[in-house]
C-alpha positions as CSV (number, residue, x, y, z in Angstrom):
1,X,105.8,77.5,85.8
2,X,104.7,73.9,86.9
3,X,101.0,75.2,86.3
4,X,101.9,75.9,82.4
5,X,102.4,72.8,79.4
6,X,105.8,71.5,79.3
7,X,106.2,72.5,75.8
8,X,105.5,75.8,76.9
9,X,108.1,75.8,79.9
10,X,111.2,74.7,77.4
11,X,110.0,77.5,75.1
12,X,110.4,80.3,77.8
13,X,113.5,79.1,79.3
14,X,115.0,79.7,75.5
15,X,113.6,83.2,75.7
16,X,116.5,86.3,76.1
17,X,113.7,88.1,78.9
18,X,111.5,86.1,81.3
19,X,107.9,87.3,80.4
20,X,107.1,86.7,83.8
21,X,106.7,89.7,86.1
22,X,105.7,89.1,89.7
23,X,105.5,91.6,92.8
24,X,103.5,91.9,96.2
25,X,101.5,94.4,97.0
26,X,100.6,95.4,100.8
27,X,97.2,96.8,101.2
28,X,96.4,97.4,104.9
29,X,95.5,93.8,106.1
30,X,95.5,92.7,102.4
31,X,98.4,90.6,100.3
32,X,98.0,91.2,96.8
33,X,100.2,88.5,94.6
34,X,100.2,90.2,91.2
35,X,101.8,87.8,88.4
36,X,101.9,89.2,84.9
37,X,102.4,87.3,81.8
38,X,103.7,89.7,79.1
39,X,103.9,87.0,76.3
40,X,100.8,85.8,74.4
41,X,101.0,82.3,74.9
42,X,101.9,82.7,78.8
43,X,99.0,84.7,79.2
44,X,96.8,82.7,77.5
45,X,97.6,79.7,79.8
46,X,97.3,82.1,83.1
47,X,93.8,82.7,81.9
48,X,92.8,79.3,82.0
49,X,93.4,78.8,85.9
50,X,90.1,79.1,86.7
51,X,90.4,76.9,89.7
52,X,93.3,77.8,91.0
53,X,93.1,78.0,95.3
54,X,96.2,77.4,96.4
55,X,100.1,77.3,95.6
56,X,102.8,75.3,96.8
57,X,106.1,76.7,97.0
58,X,108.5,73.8,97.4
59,X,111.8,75.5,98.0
60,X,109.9,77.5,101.2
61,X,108.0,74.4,101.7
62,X,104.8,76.7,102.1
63,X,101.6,75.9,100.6
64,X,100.1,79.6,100.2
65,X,95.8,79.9,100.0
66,X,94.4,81.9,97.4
67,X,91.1,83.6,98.8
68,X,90.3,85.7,95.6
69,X,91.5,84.9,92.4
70,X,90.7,87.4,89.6
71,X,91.9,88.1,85.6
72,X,92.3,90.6,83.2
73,X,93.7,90.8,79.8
74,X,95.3,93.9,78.0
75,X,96.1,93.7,74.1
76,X,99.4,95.1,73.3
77,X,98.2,97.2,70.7
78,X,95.0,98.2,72.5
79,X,97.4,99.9,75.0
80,X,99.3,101.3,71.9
81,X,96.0,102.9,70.8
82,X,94.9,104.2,73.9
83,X,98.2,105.9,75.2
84,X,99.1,107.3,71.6
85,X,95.5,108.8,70.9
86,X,95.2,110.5,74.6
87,X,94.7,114.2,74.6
88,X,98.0,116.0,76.3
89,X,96.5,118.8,78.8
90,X,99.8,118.4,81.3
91,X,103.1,117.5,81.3
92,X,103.4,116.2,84.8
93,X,103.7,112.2,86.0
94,X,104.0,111.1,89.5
95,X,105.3,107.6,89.8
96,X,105.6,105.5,92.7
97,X,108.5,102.9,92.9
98,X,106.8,100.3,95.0
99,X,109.8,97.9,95.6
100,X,113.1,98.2,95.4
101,X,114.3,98.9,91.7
102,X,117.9,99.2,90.5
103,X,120.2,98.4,87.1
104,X,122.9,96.5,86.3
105,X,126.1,98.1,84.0
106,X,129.3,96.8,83.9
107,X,129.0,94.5,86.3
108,X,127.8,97.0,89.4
109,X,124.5,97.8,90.8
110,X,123.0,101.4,89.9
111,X,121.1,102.0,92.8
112,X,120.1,105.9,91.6
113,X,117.3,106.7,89.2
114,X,118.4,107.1,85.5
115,X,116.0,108.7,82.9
116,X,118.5,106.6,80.8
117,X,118.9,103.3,82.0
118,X,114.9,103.4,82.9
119,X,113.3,104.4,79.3
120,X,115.9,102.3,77.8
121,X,114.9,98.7,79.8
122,X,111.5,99.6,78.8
123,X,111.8,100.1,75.1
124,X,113.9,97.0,74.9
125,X,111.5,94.7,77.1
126,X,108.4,96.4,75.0
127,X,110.0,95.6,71.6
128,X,110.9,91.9,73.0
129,X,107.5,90.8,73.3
130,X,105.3,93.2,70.5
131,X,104.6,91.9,68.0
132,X,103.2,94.6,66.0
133,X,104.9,97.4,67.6
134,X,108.6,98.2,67.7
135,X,110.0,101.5,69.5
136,X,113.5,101.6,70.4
137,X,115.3,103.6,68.6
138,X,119.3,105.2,70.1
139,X,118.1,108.6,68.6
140,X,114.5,108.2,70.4
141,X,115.9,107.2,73.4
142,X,118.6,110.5,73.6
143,X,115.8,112.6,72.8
144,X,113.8,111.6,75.9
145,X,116.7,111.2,77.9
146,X,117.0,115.2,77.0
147,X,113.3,116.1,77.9
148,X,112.3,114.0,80.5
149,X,113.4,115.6,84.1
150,X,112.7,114.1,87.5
151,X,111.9,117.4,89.3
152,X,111.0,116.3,92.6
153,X,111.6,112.9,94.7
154,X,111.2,111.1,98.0
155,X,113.0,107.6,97.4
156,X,115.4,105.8,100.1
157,X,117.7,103.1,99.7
158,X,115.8,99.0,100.2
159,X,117.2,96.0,100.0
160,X,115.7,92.8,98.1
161,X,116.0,89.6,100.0
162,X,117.1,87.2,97.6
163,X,117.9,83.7,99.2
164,X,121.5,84.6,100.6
165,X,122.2,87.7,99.1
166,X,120.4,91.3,99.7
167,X,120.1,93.6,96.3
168,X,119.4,97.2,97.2
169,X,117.8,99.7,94.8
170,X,115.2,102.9,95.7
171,X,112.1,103.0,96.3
172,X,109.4,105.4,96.8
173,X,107.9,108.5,94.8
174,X,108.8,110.5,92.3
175,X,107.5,113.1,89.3
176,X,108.9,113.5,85.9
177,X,108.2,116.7,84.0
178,X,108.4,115.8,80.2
179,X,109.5,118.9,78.0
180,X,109.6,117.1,74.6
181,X,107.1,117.4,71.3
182,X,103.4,116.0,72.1
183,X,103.9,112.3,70.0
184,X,107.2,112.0,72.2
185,X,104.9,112.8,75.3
186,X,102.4,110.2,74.7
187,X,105.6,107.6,73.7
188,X,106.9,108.8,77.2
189,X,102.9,107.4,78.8
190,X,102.6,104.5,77.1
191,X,106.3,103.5,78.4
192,X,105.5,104.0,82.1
193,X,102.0,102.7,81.4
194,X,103.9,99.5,80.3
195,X,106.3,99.8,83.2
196,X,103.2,99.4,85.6
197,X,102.9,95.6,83.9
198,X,106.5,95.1,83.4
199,X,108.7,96.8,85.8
200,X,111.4,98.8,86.2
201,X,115.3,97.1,85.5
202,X,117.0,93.8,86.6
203,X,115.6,91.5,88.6
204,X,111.2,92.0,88.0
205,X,110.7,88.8,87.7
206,X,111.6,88.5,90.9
207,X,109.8,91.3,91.8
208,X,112.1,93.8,92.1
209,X,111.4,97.1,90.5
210,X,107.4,97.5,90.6
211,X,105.6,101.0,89.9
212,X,102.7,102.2,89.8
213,X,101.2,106.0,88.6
214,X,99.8,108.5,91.0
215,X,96.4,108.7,89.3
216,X,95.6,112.0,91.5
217,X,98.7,113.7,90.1
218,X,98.6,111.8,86.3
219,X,99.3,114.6,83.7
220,X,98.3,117.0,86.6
């Protein structure tokens, strides 16, 4: 945020979501930071850190070395196009919850997966920050909510460290089998192809609730 124009900084904090989305990713001997900017203007000013080598994270007092730094850019309604004009040969998606993800109603954690509670926080987010493209809709939702099935899962119970306080959600794998008309099927990809920028439920920013698709077993 300290990296971004100030005018920019007081517009976000005004914002109802944070457009920021940040996780790690473990890969063998590899740390992948992945930051993701899902409004225009924040991405547009992540795009301009060319130079960027190193961050300082005062409250750790850590100053952490970037040794690759690499940018990519995804249109909203390039992503729209894509998923919406994809050819339907299976009905099969294999997700992979890659930190721990959870929900927050009425005050408690929900710590089990929710067709629900997962298609609604993306339909919401998704309509927060498109411009062009609004998709929630309570009838929409209870139609996927009726033809979307998790049919298989291997998830356990993780905690996120947050300062003082530990948050647990699941994590791991998991396949959906989506029953529902072939438009609600690609609606049902695109909203897990957007949950692999924006994550899962409460907390993403944070890094909480990351996922990612099983290419190998994608519409298998």
């Amino acid at each position: 945020m300290e990296l971004l124009p100030s005018e920019l900084v007081e517009h976000l904090h005004n914002l109802s979501y944070n457009p920021f989305r940040q996780r790690l990713i473990f890969e063998k001997e590899l740390v992948i930071w992945e930051i993701v900017g899902l409004h225009k203007m924040v991405s547009e000013e992540l795009l301009k850190l060319e130079n960027l080598r190193e961050i300082t994270i005062k409250r750790a007092q850590k100053t952490v070395s970037l040794s690759l730094l690499s940018k990519d850019a995804i249109a909203v309604d390039d992503l729209v196009k894509k998923e919406m004009g994809r050819e339907i040969d299976s009905r099969i998606i294999s997700l992979k919850f890659t930190s721990p993800t959870s929900f927050k109603a009425n005050g408690h954690y929900d710590i089990f997966p929710d067709i629900r509670k997962i298609f609604r926080s993306l339909m919401m987010n998704f309509d927060f920050f498109s411009e062009t493209t609004k998709i929630y809709d309570y009838e929409v939702l209870s139609y996927i909510e009726e033809n979307v099935h998790i049919v298989s899962y291997k998830l356990m119970t993780k905690n996120f460290h947050l300062e003082k306080i530990k948050v647990k959600g699941f994590q791991g794998d998991m396949t959906l089998k989506v029953t529902c008309a072939e438009q609600f099927v690609k609606l049902v990809l695109l909203m897990i192809k957007y949950a692999t920028f924006a994550g899962i439920g409460m907390k993403t920013s944070l890094g909480m609730g990351g996922v990612s698709i099983n290419e190998r077993h994608y519409l298998r």
